[in-house]
C-alpha positions in Angstrom: 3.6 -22.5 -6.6 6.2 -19.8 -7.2 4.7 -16.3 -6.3 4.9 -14.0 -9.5 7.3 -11.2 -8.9 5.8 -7.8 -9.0 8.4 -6.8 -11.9 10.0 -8.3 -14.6 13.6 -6.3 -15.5 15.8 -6.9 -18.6 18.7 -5.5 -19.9 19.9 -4.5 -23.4 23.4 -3.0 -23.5 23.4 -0.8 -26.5 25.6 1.3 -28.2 29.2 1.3 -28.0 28.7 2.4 -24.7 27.0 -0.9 -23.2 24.5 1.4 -21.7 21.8 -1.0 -19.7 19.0 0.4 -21.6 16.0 -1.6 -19.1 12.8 -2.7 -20.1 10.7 -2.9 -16.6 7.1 -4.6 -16.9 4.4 -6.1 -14.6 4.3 -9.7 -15.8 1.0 -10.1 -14.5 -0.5 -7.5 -17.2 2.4 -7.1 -19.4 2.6 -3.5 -19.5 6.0 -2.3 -19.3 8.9 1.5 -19.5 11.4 1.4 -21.3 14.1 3.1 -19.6 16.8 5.2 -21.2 17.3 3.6 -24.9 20.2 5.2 -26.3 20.7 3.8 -29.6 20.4 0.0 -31.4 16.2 0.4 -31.7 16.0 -2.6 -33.6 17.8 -4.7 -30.9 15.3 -3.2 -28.4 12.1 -3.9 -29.8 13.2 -7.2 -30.7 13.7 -7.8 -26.9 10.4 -6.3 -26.3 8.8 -8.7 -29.1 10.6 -11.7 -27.5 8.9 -11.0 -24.3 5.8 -9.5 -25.6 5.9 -6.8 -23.7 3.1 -3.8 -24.0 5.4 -0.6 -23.8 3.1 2.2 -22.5 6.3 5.3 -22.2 9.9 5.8 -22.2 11.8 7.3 -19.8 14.6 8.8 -19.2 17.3 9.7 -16.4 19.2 12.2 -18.5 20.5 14.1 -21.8 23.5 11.9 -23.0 23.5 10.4 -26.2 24.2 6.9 -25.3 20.8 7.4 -22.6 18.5 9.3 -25.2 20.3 8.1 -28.8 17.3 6.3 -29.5 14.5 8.0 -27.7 13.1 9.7 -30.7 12.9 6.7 -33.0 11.3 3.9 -30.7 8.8 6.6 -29.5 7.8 6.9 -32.6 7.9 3.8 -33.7 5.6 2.4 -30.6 3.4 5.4 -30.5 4.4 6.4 -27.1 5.1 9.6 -24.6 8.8 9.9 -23.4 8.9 11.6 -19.5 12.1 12.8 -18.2 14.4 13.7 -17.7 14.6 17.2 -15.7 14.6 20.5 -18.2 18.0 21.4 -16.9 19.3 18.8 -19.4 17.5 20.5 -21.8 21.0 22.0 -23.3 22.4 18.7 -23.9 19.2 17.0 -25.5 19.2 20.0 -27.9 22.6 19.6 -28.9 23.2 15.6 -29.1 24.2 16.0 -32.6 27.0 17.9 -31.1 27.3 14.8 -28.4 27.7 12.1 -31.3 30.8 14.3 -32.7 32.3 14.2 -29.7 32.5 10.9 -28.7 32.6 9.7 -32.5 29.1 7.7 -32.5 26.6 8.0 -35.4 24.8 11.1 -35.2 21.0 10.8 -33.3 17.7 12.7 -32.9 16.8 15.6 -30.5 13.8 13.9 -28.5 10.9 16.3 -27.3 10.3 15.1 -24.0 6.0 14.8 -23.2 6.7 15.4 -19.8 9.9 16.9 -17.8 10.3 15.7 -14.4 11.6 17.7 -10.9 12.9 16.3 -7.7 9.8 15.2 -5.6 7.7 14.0 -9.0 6.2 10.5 -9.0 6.5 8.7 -12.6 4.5 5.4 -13.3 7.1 2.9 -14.4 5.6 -1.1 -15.5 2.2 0.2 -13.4 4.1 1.0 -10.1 5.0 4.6 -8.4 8.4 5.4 -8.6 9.7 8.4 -6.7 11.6 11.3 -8.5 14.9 12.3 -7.2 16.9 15.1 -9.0 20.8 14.2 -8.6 22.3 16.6 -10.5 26.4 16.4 -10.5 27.0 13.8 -13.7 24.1 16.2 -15.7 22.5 19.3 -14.6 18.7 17.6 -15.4 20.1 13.9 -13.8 16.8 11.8 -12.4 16.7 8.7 -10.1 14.0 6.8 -10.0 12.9 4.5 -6.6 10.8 2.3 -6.0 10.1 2.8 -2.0 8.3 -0.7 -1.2 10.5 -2.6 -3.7 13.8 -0.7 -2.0 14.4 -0.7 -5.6 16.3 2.5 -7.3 17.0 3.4 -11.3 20.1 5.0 -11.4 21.4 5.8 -14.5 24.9 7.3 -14.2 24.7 8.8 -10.6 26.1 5.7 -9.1 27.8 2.8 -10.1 28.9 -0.5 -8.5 32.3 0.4 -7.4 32.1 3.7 -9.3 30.4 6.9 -9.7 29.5 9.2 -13.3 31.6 10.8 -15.0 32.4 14.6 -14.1 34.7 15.5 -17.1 31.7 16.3 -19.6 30.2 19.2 -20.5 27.5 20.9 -17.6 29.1 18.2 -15.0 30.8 19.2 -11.7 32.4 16.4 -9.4 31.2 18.3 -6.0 27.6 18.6 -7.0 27.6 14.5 -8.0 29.3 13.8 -5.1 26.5 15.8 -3.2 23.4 14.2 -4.9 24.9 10.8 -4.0 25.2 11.4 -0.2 22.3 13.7 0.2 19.7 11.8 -2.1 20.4 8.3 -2.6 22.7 6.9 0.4 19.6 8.2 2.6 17.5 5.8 1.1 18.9 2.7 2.7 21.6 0.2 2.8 19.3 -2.2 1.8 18.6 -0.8 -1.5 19.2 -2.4 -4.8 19.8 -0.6 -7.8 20.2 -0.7 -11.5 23.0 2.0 -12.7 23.1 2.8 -16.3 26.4 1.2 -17.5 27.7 -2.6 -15.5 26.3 -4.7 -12.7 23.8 -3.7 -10.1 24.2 -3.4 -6.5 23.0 -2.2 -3.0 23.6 1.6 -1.7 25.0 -0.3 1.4 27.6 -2.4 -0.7 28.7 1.0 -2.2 28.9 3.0 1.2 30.9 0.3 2.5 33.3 -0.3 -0.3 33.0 2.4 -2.9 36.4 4.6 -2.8 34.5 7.4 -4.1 32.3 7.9 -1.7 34.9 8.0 1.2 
């Protein structure tokens, strides 16, 4: 008999972004995060319906539209608490109608985060403890989430496979991602896997091997 994993992880890209918007659940009691839904709220709680999953909070890593587009409406619409991301996004949350104009996307809701998270925070994600690291460099308020006995790490846009987060937006600054990446996540292991929030996962090893950005 097949043991049952201690999470269950799906993705649903959303917006015109194809940001992985994740819903994380414990398959064994069904409770489950959604994590970072930027936008297309209908498509996500029809995934959540399909696998009957009990949401219980949304979080998020950071303040860009295609992350948070959402955030407001399926809160609302499940009767849940968003946490995250850290207040130093708080500019850019406040201004996402401003975000939406930019990058020509229908316009979204300011979400009113429950709780704002800092570096060294722990944040219940699907029942499990996941540590809070503050990466700033993409966003001022950016937030990795890692799952120390999983060796399992939420991204976002810190870190891509093959890639890293943009630097040419507002409150960004190249140096300071750069930073985050090598003093924050690289630390935590070669053998750790993680989810970024746009494309295909990977392992902090695979990317300090063969990521050009980080050389």
């Amino acid at each position: 008999m097949e043991e049952t994993p201690p999470i269950q992880v799906m993705v649903v890209p959303v917006t015109p972004f194809q940001q992985n918007c994740s819903i994380i659940w414990d398959p064994q009691t069904m409770r489950g995060t959604v994590i970072d839904p930027g936008g297309d709220v209908e498509h996500i709680q029809e995934a959540i319906r399909k696998h009957d999953v009990k949401v219980d909070k949304i979080v998020l890593t950071h303040g860009h539209i295609d992350h948070i587009g959402g955030a407001a409406d399926l809160a609302a619409a499940l009767g849940v608490p968003v946490e995250g991301p850290h207040e130093a996004d708080k500019p850019l949350i406040e201004r996402v109608a401003d975000q939406a104009a930019q990058f020509g996307v229908p316009a979204a809701k300011p979400v009113s985060p429950d709780r704002w998270m800092d570096d060294g925070d722990e944040v219940e994600i699907a029942g499990r403890t996941f540590e809070v690291l503050h990466c700033p460099g993409h966003s001022p308020g950016h937030l990795v989430f890692f799952d120390k006995e999983l060796r399992f790490a939420i991204s976002g846009d810190v870190l891509f496979a093959g890639s890293i987060g943009r630097t040419d937006l507002p409150l960004a600054d190249h140096a300071t991602l750069i930073k985050s990446i090598h003093e924050k996540l690289l630390p935590l292991g070669d053998d750790v896997s993680f989810l970024p929030g746009h494309g295909q996962a990977s392992t902090l090893g695979h990317e300090r091997q063969t990521n050009s950005f980080l050389t």
